[in-house]
Residue frames as qw, qx, qy, qz and C-alpha x, y, z in Angstrom:
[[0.774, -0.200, -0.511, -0.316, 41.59, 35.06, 147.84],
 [0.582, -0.631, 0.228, -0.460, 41.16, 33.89, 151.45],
 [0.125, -0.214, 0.964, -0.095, 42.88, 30.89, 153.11],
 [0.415, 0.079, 0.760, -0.494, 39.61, 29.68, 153.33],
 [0.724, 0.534, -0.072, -0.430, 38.21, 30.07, 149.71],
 [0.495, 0.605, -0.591, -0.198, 41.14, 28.60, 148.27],
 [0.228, 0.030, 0.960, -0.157, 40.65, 25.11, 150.46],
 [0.582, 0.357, 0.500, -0.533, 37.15, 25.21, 149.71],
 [0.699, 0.611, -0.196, -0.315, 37.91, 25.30, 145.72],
 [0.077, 0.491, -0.866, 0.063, 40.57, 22.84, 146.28],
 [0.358, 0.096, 0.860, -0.350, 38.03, 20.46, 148.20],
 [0.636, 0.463, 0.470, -0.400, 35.05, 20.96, 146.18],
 [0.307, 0.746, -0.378, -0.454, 36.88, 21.14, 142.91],
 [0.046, 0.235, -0.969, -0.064, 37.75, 17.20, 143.46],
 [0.610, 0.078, 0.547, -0.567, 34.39, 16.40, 144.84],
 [0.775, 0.513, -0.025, -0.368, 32.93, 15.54, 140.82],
 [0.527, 0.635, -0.513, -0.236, 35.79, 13.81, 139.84],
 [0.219, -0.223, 0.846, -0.433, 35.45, 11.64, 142.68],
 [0.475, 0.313, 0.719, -0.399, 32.29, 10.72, 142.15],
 [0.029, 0.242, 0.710, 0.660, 30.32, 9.30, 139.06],
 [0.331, -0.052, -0.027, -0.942, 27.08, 10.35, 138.24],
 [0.668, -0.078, -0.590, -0.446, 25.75, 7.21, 139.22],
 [0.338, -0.026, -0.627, 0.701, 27.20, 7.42, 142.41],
 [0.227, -0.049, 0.194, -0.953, 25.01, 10.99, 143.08],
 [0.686, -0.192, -0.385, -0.587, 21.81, 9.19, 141.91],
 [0.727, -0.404, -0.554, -0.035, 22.02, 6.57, 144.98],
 [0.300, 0.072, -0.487, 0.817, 23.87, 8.83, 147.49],
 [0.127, -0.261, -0.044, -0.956, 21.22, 11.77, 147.42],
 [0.671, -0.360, -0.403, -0.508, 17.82, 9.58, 147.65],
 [0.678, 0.038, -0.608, 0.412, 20.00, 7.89, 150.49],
 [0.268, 0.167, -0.298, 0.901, 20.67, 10.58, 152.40],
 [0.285, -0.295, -0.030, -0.912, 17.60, 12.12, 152.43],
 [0.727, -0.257, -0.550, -0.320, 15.66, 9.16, 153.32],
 [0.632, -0.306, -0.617, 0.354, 17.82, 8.79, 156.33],
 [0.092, 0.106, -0.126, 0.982, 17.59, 12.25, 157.12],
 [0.474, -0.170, -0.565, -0.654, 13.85, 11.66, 156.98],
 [0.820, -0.313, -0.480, -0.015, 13.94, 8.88, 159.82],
 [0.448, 0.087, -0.414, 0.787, 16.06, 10.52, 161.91],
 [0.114, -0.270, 0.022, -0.956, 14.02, 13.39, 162.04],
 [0.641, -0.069, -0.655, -0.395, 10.94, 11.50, 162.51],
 [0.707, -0.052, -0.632, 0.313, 12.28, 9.28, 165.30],
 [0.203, -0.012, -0.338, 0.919, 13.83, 12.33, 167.16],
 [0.300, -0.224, -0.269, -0.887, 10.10, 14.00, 166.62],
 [0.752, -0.304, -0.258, -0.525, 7.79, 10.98, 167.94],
 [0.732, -0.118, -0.554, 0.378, 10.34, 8.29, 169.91],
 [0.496, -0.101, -0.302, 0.808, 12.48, 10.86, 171.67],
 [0.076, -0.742, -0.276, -0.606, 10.41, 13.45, 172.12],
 [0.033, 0.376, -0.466, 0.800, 11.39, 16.06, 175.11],
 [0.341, -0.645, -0.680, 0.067, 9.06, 14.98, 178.23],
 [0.005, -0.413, -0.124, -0.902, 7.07, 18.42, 179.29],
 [0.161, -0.248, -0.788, 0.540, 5.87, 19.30, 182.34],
 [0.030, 0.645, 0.617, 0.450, 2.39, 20.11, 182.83],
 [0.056, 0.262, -0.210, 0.940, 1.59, 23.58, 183.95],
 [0.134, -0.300, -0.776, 0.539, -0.09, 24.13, 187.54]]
């Protein structure tokens, strides 16, 4: 096993026992929602200014 597998099952292997399952049920919808508006934002606010072609 790699250096790297055997952090990864170390890290994720705590993850659940960290967290209830009532935890996951307001993290996820969270997450996504701001992931959502970000995207959004970055899509219609910030959008790249484009120069028009001669």
């Amino acid at each position: 096993m790699s250096f790297a597998t055997y952090y990864m099952h170390l890290i994720f292997g705590r993850i659940p026992s960290m967290m209830s399952s009532d935890l996951i049920l307001y993290i996820v919808p969270a997450l996504t929602i701001s992931i959502l508006f970000f995207s959004l934002k970055i899509m219609f606010f910030n959008s790249p200014k484009l120069r028009k072609v001669k």
